[in-house]
C-alpha positions as CSV (number, residue, x, y, z in Angstrom):
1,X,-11.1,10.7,-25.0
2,X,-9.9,14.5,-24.6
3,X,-6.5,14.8,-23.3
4,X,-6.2,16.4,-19.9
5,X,-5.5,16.8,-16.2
6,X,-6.7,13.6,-14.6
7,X,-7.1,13.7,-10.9
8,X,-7.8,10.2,-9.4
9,X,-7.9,9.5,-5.7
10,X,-8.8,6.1,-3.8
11,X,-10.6,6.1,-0.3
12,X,-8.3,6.8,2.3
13,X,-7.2,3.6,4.7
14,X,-8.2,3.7,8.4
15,X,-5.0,3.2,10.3
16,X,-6.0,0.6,13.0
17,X,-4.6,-1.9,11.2
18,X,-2.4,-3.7,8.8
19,X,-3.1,-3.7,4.6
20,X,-5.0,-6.2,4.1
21,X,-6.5,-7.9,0.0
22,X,-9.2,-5.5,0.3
23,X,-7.0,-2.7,0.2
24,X,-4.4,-3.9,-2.1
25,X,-7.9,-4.7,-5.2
26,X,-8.4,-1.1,-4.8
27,X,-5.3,0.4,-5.3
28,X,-4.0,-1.8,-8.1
29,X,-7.3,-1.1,-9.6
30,X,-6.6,2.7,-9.5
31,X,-3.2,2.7,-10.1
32,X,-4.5,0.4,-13.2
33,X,-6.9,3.4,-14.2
34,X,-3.8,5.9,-13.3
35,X,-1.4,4.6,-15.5
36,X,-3.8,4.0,-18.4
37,X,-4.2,7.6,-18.2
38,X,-0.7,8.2,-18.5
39,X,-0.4,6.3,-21.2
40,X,-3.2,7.8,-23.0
41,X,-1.3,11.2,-22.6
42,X,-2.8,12.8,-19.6
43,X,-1.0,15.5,-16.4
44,X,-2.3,12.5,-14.1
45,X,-1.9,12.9,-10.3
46,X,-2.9,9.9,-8.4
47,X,-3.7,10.4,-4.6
48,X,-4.1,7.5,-1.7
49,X,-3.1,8.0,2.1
50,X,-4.5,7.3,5.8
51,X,-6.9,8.3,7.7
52,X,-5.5,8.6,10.7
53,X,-8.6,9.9,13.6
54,X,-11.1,8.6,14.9
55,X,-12.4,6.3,18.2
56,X,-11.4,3.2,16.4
57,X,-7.8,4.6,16.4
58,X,-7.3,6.0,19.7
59,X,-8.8,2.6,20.8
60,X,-6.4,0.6,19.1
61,X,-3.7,2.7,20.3
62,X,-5.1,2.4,23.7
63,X,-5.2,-1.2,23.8
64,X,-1.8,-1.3,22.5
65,X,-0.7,1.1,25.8
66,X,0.7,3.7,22.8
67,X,0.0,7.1,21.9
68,X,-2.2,7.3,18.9
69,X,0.2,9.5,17.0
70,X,2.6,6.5,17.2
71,X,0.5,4.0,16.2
72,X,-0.6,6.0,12.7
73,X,2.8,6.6,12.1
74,X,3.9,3.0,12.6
75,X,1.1,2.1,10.3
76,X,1.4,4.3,7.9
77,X,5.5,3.1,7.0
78,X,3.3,-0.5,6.8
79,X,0.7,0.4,4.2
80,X,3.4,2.5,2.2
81,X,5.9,-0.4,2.3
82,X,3.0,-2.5,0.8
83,X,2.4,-0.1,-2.0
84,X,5.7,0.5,-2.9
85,X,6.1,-3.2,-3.5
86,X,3.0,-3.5,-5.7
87,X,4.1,-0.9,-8.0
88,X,1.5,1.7,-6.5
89,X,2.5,5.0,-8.9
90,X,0.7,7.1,-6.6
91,X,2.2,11.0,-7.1
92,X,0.6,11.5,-3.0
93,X,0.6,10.2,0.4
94,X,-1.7,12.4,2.2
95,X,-2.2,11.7,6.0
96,X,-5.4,13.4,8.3
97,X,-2.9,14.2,11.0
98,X,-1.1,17.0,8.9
99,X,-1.1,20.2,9.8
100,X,-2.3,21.3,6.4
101,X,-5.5,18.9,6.6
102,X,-6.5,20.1,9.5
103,X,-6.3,23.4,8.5
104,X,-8.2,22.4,5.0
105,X,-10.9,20.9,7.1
106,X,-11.6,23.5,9.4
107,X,-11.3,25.7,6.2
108,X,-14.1,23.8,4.4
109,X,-16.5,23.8,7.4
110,X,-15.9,27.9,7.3
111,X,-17.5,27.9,4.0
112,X,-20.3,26.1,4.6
113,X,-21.2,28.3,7.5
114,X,-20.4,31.3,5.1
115,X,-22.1,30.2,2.3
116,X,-25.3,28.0,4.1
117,X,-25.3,29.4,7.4
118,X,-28.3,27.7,8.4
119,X,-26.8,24.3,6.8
120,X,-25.1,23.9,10.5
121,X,-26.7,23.4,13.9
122,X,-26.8,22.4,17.9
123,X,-28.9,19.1,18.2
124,X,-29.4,16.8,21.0
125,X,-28.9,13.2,19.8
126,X,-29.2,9.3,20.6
127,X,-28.0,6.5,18.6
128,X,-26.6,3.3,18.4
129,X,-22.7,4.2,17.1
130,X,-20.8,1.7,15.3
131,X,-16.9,2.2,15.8
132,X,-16.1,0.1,12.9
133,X,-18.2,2.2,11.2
134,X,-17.0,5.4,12.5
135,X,-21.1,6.2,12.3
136,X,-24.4,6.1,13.8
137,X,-26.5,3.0,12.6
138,X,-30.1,2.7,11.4
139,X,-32.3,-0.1,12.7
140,X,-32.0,-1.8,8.9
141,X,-28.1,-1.6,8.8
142,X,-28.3,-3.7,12.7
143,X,-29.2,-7.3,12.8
144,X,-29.4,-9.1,15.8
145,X,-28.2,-6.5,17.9
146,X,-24.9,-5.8,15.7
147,X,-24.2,-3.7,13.0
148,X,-24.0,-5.7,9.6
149,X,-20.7,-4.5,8.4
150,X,-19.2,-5.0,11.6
151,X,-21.1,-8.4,13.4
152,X,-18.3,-9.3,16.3
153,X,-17.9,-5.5,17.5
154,X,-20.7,-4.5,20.2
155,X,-22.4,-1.4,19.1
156,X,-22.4,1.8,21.4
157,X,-25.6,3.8,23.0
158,X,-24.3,7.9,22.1
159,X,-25.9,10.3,23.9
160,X,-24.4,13.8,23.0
161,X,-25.1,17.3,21.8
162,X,-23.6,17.8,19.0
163,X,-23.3,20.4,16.0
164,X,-25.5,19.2,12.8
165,X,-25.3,18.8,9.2
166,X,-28.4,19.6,7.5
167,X,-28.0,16.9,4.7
168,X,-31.7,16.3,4.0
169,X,-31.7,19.6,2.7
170,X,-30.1,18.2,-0.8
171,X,-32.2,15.8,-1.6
172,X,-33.8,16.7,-4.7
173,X,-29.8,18.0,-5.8
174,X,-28.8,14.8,-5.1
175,X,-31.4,12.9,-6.8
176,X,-30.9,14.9,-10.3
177,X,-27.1,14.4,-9.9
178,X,-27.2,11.0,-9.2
179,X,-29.9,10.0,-11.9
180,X,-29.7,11.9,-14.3
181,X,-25.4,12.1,-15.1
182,X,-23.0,9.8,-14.9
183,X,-21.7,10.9,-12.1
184,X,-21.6,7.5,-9.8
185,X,-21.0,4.1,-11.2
186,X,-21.7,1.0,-11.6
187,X,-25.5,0.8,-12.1
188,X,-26.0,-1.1,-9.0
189,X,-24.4,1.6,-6.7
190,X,-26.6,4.2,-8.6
191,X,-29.9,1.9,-8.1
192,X,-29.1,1.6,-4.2
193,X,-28.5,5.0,-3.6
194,X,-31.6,6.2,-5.3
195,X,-33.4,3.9,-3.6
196,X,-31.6,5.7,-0.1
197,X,-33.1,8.8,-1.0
198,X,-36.4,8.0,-2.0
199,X,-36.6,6.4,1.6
200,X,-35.8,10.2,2.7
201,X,-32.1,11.7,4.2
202,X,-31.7,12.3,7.5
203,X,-29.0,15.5,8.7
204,X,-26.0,13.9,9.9
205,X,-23.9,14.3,13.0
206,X,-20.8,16.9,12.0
207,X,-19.1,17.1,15.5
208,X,-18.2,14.6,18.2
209,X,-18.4,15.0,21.9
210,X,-15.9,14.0,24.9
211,X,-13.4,13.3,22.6
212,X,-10.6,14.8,21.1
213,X,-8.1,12.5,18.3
214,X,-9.6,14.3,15.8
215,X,-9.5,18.3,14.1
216,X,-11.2,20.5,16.0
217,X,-14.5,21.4,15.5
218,X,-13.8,25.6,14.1
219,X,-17.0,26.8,16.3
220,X,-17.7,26.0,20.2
221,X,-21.3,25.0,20.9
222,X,-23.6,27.0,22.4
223,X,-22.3,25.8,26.0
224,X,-18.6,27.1,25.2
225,X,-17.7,23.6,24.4
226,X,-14.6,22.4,21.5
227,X,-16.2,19.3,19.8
228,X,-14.1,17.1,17.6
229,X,-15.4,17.2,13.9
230,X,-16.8,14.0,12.7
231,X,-14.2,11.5,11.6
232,X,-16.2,11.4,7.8
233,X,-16.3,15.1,7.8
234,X,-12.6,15.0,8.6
235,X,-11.7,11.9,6.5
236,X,-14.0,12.8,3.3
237,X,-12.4,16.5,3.0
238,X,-8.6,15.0,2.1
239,X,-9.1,14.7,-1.5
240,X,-9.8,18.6,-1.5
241,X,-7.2,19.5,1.4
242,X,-4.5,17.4,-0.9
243,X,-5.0,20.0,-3.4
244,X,-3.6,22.6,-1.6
245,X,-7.3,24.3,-0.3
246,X,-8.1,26.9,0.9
247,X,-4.8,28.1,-0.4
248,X,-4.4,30.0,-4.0
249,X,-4.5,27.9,-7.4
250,X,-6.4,24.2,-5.4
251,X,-8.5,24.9,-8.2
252,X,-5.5,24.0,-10.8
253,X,-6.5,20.2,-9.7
254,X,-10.0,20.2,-8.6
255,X,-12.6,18.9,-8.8
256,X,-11.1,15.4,-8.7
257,X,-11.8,13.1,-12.3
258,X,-12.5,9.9,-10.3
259,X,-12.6,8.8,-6.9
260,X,-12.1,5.1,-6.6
261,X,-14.3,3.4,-3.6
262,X,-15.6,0.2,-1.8
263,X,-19.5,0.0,-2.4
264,X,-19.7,-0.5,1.3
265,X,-19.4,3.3,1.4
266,X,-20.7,4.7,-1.3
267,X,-23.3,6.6,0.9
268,X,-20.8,8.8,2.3
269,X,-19.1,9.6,-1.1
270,X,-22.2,9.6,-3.7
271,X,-24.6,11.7,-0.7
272,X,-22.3,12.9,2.5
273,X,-19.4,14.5,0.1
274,X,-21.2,16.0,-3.0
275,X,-23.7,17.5,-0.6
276,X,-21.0,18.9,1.8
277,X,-19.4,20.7,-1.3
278,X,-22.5,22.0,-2.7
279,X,-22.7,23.6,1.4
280,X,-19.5,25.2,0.9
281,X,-19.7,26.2,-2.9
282,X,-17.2,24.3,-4.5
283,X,-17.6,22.2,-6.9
284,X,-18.1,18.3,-7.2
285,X,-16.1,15.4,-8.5
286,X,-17.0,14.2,-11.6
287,X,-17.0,10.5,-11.2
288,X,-17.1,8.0,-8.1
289,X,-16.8,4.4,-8.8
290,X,-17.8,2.0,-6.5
291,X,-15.8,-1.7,-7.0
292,X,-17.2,-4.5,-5.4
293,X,-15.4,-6.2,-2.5
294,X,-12.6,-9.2,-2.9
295,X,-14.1,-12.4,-0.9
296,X,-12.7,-15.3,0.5
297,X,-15.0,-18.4,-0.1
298,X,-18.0,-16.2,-0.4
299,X,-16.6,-14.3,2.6
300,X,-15.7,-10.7,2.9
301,X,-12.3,-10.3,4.0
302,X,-12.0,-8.8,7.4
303,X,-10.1,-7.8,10.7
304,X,-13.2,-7.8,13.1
305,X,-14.8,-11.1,11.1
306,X,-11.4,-12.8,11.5
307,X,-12.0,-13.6,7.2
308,X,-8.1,-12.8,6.5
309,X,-5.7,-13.8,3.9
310,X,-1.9,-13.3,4.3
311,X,-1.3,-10.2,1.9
312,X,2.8,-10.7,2.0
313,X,1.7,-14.2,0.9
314,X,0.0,-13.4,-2.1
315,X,2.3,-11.1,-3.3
316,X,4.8,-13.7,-2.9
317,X,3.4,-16.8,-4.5
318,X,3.9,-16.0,-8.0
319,X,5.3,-12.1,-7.8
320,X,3.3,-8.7,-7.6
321,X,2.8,-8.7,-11.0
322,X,1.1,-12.2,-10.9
323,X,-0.9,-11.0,-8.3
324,X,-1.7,-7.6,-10.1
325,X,-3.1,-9.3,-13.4
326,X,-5.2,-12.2,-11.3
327,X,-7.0,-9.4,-9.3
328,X,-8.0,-7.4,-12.2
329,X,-8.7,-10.5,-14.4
330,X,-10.3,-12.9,-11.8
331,X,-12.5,-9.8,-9.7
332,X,-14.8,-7.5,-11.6
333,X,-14.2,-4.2,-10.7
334,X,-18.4,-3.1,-10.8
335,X,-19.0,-6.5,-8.3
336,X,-18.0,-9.0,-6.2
337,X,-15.5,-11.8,-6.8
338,X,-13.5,-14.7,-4.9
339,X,-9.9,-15.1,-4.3
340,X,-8.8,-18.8,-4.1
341,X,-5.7,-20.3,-3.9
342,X,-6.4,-23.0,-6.8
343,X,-7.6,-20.2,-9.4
344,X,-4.8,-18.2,-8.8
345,X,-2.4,-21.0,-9.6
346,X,-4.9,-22.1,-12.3
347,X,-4.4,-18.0,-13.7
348,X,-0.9,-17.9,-13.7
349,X,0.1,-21.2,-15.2
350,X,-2.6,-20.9,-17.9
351,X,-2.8,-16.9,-18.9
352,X,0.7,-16.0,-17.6
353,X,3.6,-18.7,-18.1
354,X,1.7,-21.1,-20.7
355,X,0.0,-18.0,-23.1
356,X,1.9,-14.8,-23.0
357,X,5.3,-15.8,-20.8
358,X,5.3,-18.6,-23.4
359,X,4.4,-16.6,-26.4
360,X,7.5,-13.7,-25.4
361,X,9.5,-16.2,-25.0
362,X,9.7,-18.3,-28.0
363,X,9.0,-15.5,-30.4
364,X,12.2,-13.4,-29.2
365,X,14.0,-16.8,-29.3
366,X,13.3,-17.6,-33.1
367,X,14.3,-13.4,-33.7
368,X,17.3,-14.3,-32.2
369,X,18.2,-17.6,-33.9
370,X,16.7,-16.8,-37.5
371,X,17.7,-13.2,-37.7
372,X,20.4,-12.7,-35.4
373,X,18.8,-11.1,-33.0
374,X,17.1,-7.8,-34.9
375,X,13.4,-7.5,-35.7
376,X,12.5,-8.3,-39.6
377,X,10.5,-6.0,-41.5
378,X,6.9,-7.6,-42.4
379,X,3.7,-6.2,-44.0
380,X,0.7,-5.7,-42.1
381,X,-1.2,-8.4,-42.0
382,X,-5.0,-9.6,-41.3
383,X,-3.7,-9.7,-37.3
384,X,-2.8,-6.5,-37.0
385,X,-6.1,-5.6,-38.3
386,X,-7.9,-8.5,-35.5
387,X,-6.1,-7.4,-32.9
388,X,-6.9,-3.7,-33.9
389,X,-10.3,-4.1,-32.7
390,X,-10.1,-6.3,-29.6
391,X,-7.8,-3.0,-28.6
392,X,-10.6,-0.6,-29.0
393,X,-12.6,-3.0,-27.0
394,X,-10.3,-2.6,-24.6
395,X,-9.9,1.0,-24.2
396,X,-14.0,1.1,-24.0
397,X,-13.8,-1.4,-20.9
398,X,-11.2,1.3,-19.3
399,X,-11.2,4.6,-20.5
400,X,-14.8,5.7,-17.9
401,X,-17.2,6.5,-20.8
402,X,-18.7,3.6,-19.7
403,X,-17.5,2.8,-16.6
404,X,-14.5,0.5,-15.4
405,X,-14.4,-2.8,-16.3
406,X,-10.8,-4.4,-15.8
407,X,-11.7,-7.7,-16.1
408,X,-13.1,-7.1,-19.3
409,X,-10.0,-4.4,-20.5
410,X,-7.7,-7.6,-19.5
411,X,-9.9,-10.3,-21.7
412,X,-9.3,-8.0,-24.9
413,X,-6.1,-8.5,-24.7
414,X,-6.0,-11.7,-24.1
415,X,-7.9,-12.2,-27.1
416,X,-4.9,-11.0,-28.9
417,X,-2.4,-13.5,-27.2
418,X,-4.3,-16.6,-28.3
419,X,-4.8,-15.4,-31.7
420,X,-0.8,-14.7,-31.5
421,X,-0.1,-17.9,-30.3
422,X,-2.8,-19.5,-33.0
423,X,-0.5,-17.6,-35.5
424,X,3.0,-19.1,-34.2
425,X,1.5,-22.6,-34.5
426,X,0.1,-21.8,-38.2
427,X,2.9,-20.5,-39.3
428,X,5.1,-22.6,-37.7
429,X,8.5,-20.2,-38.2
430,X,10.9,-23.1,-37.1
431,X,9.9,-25.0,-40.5
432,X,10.2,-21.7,-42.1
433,X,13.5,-21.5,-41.0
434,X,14.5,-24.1,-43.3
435,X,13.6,-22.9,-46.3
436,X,15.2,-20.8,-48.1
437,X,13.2,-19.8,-50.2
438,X,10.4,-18.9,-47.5
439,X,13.0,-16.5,-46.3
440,X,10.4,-13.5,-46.6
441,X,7.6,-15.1,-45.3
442,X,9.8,-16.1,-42.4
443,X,10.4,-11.9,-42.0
444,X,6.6,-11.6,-42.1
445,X,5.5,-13.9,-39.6
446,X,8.1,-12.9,-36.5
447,X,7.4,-9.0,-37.6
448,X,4.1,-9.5,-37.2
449,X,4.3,-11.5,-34.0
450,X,7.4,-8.7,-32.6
451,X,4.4,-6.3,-33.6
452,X,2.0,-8.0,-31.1
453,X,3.9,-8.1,-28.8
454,X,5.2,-4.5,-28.6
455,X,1.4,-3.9,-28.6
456,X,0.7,-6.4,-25.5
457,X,3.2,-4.8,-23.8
458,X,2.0,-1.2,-23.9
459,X,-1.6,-2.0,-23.1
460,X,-0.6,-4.1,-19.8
461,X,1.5,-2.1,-18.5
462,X,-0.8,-0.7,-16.4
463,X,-1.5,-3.9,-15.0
464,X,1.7,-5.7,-14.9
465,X,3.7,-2.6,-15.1
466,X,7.0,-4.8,-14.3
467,X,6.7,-7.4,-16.4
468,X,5.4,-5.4,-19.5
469,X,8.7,-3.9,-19.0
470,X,11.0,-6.3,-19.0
471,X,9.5,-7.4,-22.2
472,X,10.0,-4.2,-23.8
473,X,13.6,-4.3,-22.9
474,X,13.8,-8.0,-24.3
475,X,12.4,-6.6,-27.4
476,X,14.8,-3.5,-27.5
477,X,12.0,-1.3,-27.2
478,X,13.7,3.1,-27.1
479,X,12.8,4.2,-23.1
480,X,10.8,3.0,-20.6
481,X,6.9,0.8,-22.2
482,X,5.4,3.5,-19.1
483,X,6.2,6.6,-21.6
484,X,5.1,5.2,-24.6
485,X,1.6,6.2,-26.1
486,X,-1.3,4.8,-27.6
487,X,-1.8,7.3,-29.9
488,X,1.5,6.7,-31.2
489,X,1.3,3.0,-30.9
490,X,-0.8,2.2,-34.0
491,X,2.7,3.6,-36.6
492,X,5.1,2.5,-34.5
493,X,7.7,0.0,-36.3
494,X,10.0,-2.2,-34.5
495,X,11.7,-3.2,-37.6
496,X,15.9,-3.4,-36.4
497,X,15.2,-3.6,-32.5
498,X,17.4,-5.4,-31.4
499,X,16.3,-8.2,-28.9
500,X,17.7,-9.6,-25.8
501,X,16.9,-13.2,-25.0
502,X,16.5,-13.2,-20.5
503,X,15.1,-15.4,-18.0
504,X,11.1,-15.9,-18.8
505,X,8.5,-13.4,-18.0
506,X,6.6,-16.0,-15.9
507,X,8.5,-19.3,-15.1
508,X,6.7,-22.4,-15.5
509,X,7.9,-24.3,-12.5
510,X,5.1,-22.9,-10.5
511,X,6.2,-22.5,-6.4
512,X,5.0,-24.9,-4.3
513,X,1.2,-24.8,-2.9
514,X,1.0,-22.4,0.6
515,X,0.6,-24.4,3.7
């Protein structure tokens, strides 16, 4: 993997509401991928924000007898509150109501009329409109008179004149992009959206009619009017307008290295965006990764549904960090998974206090009883060598050449702390201890075990970023484990660290059970 700029960018929340699991997957999955990046010596900049127009927002504000500007700025504080306490390392909060977004967007839709100028145009239009959605529904995304995504909100008859965007002009662009590089991922999301366009692309509304909590629309139709652009082409445009476009040196950052998505809209990102961009000129981002959704006894998680879980809750049960590592472990990041109380308790107590809380624990406990506190120097050993490749496994589950699987990234490593475990009880350094004449064995064995453990703390740090921490404090580690490297991890020797027995990583006395 090339050292680099990495620019990485999740989908922008839709501020009607309070952060919910959904949400929180995603962005500890990309701030996962973010600090990875970091670590592997990369200028990362890692943007998330709000998308902050729309109907569905000035109808929530409505309901709630507020101007809509309040409400996004009420919500925004919430979802940055949440972030902040799950360790979210983004570098940028971008909102849609900015001055410079709206100036970005209008900006964008300048060039495509400059550099497509037939790619825009005036068309009468009738649709069923789904304000979930924040789009106009097909007869196979609507069963039983509702739209699929969205089954308790009643969708809307639109009759408007609106301006156009000639997307089914990128068809065959679309199709070599998105089967023939590796441009979108997993498999499945590529599968379903060739499947979309072989079924044919129909242009898409860019403009919205008799209503106005949006940017405005840079050209008035042919009957003098000012339209509202299109909440997607308003909302999709932020991870270019973030960089500073139209303005001098946006090009220093894009195109974006990732964006990090739900699969539920891949369309807009893997066909709406790219083909927007190739309108206008610019050029595309080089990955989208679609995750699967987080459910709730088979359930998607949703506001409208009523499926909901109590985020603060979560977080709370075992920490953020706890909550962190049984996302990534328990949900795969290319499909759906469950969330359940008992599996998260079962996760914790088994992978997190039992395994490597336990394994921390007692091996910086027998450094500081045997040795007086400082790190031995030891040989390496056949471990070293195990846990060598179990690593590489790991960085091929993370680093994007073939895809993102965190699950997988996390079960590498926890190879290594059952095979360090396996070692303590081999070994058994206690009976070591008294024998003098085993002295340098004794050296051996907690050297090679202070090894792993420097080793487990670098490569979960981007999942347990606090914990993985504390440990490298514990074991006297120089700076912080998040400026560390893994190219410099390999010759690193923590022979003479001193270490500093604390409170466990992960306390055994689990909390009691939520009501």
């Amino acid at each position: 993997m090339t050292q680099g700029k990495f620019y990485i960018t999740t989908a922008i929340d839709y501020a009607n509401g309070d952060p919910h699991l959904g949400h929180a997957f995603e962005k500890i999955g990309a701030d996962a991928i973010a600090r990875y990046r970091r670590l592997s010596g990369d200028d990362v900049h890692f943007l998330i924000g709000m998308d902050e127009h729309g109907q569905k927002v000035a109808q929530e504000a409505a309901d709630r007898g507020i101007g809509p500007q309040q409400l996004v700025d009420e919500t925004a504080e919430r979802f940055q509150e949440v972030w902040r306490r799950l360790s979210i390392s983004h570098d940028q909060f971008i909102r849609t109501t900015s001055a410079d977004h709206h100036a970005g967007v209008r900006a964008l839709i300048e060039a495509i009329f400059a550099n497509s100028p037939d790619d825009f145009y005036e068309k009468a239009y009738e649709g069923w409109y789904c304000v979930g959605c924040e789009s106009f529904k097909q007869d196979n995304e609507i069963i039983d008179g509702k739209c699929v995504l969205h089954p308790t909100r009643t969708l809307q008859w639109v009759a408007e004149k609106n301006w156009f965007f000639r997307l089914s002009a990128y068809a065959d662009r679309l199709r070599k992009l998105i089967g023939e590089t590796d441009f979108l991922g997993p498999r499945s999301r590529r599968n379903e959206m060739l499947a979309l366009l072989d079924q044919g692309l129909d242009d898409i509304s860019a403009s919205r009619s008799r209503f106005s909590w949006g940017v405005p629309f840079p050209r008035e139709s042919s009957d003098g009017e000012t339209q509202t652009t299109y909440v997607w082409f308003d909302a999709l445009p932020n991870y270019l307008t973030a960089t500073g476009y139209p303005n001098a040196g946006y090009r220093d950052r894009w195109p974006a290295d990732l964006h990090v998505i739900g699969k539920d809209i891949t369309r807009f990102h893997a066909v709406i965006w790219p083909a927007m961009l190739m309108s206008a000129g610019l050029e595309i981002p080089r990955h989208v990764w679609a995750h699967g959704f987080v459910l709730l006894a088979g359930d998607r998680f949703s506001k409208s549904a009523g499926v909901r879980l109590d985020l603060d809750e979560a977080m709370s049960r075992f920490g953020t960090d706890a909550f962190r590592y049984f996302l990534l472990r328990e949900v795969p990041f290319d499909a759906d998974g469950n969330f359940s109380w008992p599996r998260f308790e079962d996760r914790y107590n088994s992978d997190l206090a039992n395994a490597w809380g336990n394994l921390a624990s007692r091996t910086i406990s027998m450094i500081a009883r045997y040795r007086g506190g400082v790190i031995p120097s030891g040989e390496r050993n056949e471990i070293d060598d195990a846990d060598a490749a179990d690593y590489a496994a790991y960085h091929r589950h993370i680093d994007g050449g073939r895809g993102y699987l965190l699950s997988e990234a996390l079960k590498s490593v926890w190879q290594t702390v059952m095979r360090a475990n396996e070692y303590v009880d081999r070994k058994a350094p206690w009976k070591l201890a008294k024998d003098e004449s085993a002295a340098t064995e004794l050296d051996h064995a907690l050297a090679s075990l202070a090894r792993q453990l420097v080793r487990q703390a670098v490569h979960l740090a981007p999942f347990t970023p606090g914990k993985a921490q504390d440990l490298w404090q514990q074991l006297g580690g120089p700076g912080s484990v998040h400026d560390q490297r893994f190219t410099e991890l390999e010759k690193m020797d923590p022979t003479g660290w001193l270490v500093t027995k604390e409170s466990p990583l992960f306390p055994k006395e689990a909390p009691g059970k939520p009501s």
